[in-house]
C-alpha positions as CSV (number, residue, x, y, z in Angstrom):
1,X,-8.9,3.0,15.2
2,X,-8.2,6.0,12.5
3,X,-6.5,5.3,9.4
4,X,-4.8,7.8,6.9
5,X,-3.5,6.7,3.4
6,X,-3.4,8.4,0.3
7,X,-4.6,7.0,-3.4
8,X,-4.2,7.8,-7.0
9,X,-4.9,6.5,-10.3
10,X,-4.6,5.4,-14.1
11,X,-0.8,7.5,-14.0
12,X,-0.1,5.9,-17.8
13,X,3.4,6.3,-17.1
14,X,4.7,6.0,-21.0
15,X,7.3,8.3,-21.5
16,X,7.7,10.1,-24.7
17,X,3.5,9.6,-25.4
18,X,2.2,10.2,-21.7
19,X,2.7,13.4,-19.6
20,X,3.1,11.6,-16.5
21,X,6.7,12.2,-14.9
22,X,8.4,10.6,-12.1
23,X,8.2,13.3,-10.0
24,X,4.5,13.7,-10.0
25,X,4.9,10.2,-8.2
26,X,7.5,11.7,-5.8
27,X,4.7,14.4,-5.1
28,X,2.2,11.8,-4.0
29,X,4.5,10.6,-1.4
30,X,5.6,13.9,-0.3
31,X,2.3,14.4,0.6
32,X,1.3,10.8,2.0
33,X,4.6,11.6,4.2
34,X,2.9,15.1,5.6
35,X,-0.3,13.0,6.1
36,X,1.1,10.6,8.0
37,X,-0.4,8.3,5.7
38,X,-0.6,4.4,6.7
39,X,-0.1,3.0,3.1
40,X,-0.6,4.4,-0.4
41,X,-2.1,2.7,-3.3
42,X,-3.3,2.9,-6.7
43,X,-6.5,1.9,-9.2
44,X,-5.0,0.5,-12.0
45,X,-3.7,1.4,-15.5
46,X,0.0,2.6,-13.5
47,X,2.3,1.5,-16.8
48,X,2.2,0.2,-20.4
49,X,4.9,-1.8,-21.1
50,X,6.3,-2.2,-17.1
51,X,9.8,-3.7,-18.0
52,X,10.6,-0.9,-19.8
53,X,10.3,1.2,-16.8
54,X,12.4,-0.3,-13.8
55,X,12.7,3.6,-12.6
56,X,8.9,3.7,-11.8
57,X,9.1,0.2,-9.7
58,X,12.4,1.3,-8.1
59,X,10.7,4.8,-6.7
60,X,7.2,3.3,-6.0
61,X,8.4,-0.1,-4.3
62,X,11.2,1.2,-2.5
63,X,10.3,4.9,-1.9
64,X,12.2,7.0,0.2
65,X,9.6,6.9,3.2
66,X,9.1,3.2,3.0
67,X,5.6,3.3,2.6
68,X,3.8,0.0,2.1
69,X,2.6,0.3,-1.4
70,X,-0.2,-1.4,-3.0
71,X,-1.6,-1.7,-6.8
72,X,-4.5,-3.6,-9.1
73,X,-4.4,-4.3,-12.7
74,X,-5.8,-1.9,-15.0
75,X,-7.0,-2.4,-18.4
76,X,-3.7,-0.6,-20.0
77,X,-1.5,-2.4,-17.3
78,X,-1.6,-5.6,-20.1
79,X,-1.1,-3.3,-22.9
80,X,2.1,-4.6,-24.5
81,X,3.1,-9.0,-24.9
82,X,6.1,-7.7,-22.4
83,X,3.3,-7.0,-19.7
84,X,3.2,-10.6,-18.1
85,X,1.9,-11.7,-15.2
86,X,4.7,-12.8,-13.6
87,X,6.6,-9.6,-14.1
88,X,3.9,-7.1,-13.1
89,X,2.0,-9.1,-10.3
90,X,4.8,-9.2,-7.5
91,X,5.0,-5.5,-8.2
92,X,2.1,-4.9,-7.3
93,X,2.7,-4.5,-3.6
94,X,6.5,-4.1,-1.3
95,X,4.0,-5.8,1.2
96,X,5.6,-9.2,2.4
97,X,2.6,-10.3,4.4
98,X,0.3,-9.7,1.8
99,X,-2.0,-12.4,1.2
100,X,-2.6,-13.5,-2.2
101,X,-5.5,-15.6,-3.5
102,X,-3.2,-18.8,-3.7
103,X,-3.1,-22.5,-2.1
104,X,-0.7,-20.7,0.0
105,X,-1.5,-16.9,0.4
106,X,2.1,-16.1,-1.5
107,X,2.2,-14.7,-5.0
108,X,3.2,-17.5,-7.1
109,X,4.1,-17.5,-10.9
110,X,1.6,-14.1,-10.8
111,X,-0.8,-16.0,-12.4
112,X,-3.5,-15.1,-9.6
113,X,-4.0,-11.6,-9.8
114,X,-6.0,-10.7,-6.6
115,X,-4.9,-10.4,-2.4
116,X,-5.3,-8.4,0.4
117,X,-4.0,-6.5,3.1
118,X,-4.6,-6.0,7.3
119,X,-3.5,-3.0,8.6
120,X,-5.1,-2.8,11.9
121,X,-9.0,-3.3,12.3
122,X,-8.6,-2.4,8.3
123,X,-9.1,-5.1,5.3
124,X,-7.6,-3.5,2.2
125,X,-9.1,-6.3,-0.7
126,X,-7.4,-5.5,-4.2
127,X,-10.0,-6.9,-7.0
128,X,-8.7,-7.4,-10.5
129,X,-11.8,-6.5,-13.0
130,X,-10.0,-7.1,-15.9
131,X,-11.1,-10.6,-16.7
132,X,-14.3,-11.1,-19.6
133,X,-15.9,-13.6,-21.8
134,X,-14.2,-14.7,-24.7
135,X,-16.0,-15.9,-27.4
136,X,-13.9,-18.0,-29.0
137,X,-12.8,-20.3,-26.2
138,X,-15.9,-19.9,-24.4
139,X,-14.6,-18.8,-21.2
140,X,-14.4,-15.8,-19.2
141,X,-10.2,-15.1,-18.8
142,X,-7.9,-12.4,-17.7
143,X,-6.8,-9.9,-20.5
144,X,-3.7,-11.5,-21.8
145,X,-0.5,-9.9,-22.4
146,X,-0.5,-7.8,-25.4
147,X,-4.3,-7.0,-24.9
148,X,-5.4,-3.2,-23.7
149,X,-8.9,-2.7,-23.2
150,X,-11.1,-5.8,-23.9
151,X,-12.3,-6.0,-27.6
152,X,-16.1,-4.8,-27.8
153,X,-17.4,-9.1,-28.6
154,X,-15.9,-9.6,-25.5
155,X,-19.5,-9.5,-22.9
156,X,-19.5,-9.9,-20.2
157,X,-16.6,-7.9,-19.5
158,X,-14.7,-5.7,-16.5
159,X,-16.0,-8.9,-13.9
160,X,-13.9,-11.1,-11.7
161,X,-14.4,-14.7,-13.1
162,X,-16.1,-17.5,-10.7
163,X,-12.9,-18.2,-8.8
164,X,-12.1,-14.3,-7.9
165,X,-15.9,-13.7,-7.0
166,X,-15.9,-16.5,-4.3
167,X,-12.6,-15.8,-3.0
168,X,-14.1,-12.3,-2.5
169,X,-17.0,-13.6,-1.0
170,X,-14.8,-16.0,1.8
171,X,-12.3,-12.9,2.3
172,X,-15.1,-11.0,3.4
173,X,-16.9,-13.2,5.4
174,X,-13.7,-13.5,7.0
175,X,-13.4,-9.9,7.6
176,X,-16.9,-10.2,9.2
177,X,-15.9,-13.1,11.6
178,X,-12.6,-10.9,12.6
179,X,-13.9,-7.8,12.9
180,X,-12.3,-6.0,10.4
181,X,-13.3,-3.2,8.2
182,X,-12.8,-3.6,4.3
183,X,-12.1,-1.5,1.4
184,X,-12.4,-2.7,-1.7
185,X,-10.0,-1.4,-4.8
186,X,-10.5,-2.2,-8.2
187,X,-10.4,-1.0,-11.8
188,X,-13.6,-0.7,-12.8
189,X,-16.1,0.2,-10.1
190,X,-18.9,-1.2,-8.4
191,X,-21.1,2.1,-7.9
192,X,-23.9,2.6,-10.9
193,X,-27.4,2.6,-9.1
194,X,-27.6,6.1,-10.0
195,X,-25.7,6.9,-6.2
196,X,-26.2,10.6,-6.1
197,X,-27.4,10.8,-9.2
198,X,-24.9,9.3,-11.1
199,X,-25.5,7.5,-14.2
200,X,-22.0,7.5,-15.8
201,X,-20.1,5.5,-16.5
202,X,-21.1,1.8,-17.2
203,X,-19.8,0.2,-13.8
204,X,-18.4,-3.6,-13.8
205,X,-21.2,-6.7,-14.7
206,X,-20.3,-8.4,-11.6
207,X,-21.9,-5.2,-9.8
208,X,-25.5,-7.3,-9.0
209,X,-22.8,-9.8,-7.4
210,X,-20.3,-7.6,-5.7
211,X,-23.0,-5.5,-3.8
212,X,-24.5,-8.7,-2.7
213,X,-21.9,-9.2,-1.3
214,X,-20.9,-6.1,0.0
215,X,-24.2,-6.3,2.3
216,X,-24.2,-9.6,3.1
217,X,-21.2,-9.2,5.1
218,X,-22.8,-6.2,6.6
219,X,-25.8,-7.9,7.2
220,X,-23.3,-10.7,9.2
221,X,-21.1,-7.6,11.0
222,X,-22.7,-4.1,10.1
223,X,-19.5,-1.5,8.8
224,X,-17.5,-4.7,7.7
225,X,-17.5,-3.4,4.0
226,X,-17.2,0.6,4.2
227,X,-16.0,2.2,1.4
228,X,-15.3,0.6,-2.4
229,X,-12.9,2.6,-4.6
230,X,-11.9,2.5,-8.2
231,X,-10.2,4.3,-11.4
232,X,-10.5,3.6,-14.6
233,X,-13.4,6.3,-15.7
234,X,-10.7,9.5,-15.7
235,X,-13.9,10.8,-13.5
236,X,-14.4,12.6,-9.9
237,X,-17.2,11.1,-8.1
238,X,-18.1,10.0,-4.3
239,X,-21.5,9.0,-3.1
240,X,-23.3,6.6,-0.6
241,X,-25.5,3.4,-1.5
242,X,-26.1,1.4,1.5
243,X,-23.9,2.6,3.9
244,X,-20.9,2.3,2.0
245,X,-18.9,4.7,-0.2
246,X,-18.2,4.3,-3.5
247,X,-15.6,6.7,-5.0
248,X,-14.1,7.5,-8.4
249,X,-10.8,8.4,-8.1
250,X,-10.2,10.9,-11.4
251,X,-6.6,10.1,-13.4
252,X,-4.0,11.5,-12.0
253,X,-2.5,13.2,-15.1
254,X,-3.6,11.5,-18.2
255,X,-6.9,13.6,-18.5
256,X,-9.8,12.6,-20.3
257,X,-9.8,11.5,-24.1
258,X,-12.4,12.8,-26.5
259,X,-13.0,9.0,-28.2
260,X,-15.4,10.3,-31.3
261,X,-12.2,12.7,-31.9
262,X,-9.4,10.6,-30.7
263,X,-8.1,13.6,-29.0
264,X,-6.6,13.4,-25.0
265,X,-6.8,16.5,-22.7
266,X,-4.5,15.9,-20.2
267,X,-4.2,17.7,-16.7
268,X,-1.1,19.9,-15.6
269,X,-0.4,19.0,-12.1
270,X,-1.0,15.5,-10.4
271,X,-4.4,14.3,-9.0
272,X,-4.5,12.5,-6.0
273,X,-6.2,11.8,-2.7
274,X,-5.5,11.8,1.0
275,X,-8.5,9.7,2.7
276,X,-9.3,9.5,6.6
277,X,-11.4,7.2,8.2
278,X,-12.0,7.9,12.0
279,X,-13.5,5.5,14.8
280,X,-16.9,6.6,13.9
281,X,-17.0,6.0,10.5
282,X,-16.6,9.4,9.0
283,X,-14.8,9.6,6.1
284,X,-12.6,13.0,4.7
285,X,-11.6,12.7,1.6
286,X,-9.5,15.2,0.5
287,X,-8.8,15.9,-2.9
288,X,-6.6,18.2,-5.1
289,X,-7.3,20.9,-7.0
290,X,-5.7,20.7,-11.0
291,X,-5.8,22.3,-14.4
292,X,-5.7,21.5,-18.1
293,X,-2.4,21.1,-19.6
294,X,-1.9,24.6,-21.4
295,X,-5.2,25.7,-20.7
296,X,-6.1,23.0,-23.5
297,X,-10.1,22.4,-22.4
298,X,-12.6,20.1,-23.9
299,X,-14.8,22.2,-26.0
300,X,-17.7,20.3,-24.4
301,X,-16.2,21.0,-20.6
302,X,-19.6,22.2,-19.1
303,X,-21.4,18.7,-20.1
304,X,-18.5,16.6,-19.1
305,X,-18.6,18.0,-15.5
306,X,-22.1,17.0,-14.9
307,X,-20.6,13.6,-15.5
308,X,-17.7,14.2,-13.3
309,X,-15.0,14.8,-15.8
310,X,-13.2,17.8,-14.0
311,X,-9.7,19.0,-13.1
312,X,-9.9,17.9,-9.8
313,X,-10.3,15.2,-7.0
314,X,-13.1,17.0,-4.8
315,X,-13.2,17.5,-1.3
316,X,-15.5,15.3,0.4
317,X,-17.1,14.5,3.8
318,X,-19.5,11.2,4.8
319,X,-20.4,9.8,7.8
320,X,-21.6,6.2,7.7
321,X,-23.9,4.5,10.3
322,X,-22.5,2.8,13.3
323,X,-19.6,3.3,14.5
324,X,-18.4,3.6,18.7
């Protein structure tokens, strides 16, 4: 069976420091409603400080289509010591039947980050990449509240911890066993074999483990891992590495920041995707075209689109062995 939904990522909502607005979210369900998109989801990185915000849960959760809705953590989405887990993590999703990586399958005190969702012959897995190894207690943790971006001591880092890695490991196998179809969303990305030539950026440690995962389920059930998707980068990227997609899905406003130069470029109209999977296993992605906020481009823009940083989520078209 077909499936439509539409995805977006890293919206930084901040108001006052960010450019994202409320209404660039309404725009991305405008358009998952002329789609006829099944569900809508983002990558990571939606918020800093979420409780500040109750307007941004309020239109995502309950938008005005009633959408099913889906999220994973992002690096940012821990920012502030407000950012807790049991705040954020039932926010995640409006999806009741959900199934979280608890005793139980229900969310809990938010502690456990990760779950997935059926829609049909679909798996939709939401990984949360934002655990690494801390030094000081000598154990690989989640990014605790109050804590951005992992500090540079902190290796491995973007991975899932032991626990998340064989509850994605039995969630597949599952899938296999059922025969259902997964795609995997996560922060940091699993892609970084150099899929069509792509060397940039640095992809999550775990990605020896993940993609042995990834085809031992398809060795079980060929097509039951299809497509992997992630944010975090601020790039535009799609390609193919053992008959699964991986694709980048570029931030939706925030832009791209120049780090030697602490300096952001930020985009001037929302970047988003509408992606179709049909019976055979082709797969339409199709992107948006956008701009740079007042025509403000890096002064190193040629470079940075060999590496995918560009004003746009491309049009792209695959078509995967298998299939009916």
């Amino acid at each position: 069976m077909a499936i439509t939904f539409t995805v977006f990522s890293d919206f930084h909502y901040e108001p006052g420091k960010n450019v994202p607005e409320l209404k660039h979210l309404e725009e991305i369900f405008e358009r998952a409603h002329e789609t006829n998109s099944a569900l809508v989801f983002h990558c990571g990185d939606f918020a800093r400080n979420w409780p500040a915000y109750p307007e941004l849960h309020e239109l995502y959760l309950n938008n005005k289509y009633s959408l099913p809705v889906y999220g994973t953590y992002g690096n940012h989405d821990t920012q502030t010591i407000y950012d807790t887990f049991d705040f954020i993590t039932p926010r995640l999703t409006n999806d009741k039947n959900a199934v979280w990586a608890t005793d139980d399958g229900k969310v809990q005190n938010g502690e456990i980050t990760y779950y997935y969702a059926d829609n049909e012959n679909y798996r939709f897995i939401f990984i949360d990449t934002n655990h690494s190894y801390f030094p000081k207690e000598g154990k690989i943790l989640h990014a605790p509240p109050g804590m951005g971006e992992a500090p540079p001591e902190n290796v491995p880092r973007h991975v899932l911890g032991e626990r998340q890695l064989k509850w994605l490991e039995n969630t597949l196998e599952d899938a296999a066993d059922k025969g259902l179809h997964c795609i995997t969303v996560s922060h940091a990305g699993f892609a970084g074999f150099k899929e069509g030539g792509w060397e940039f950026p640095t992809p999550s440690y775990d990605i020896e483990k993940v993609r042995e995962m990834f085809n031992k389920a398809n060795k079980k059930r060929p097509n039951t891992v299809i497509m992997s998707i992630n944010g975090h980068y601020h790039t535009d990227h799609a390609a193919t590495a053992d008959n699964i997609l991986f694709f980048t899905v570029n931030s939706c406003v925030t832009g791209w920041w120049d780090c030697k130069n602490s300096k952001p470029y930020r985009y001037g109209a929302p970047l988003y995707s509408t992606v179709t999977i049909s019976d055979d296993f082709e797969i339409t992605i199709q992107g948006k075209q956008g701009c740079w906020l007042n025509g403000n481009a890096p002064e190193n823009e040629e470079y940075l689109k060999t590496q995918g940083v560009r004003t746009c989520i491309s049009n792209n078209k695959f078509k995967l062995k298998g299939g009916n």
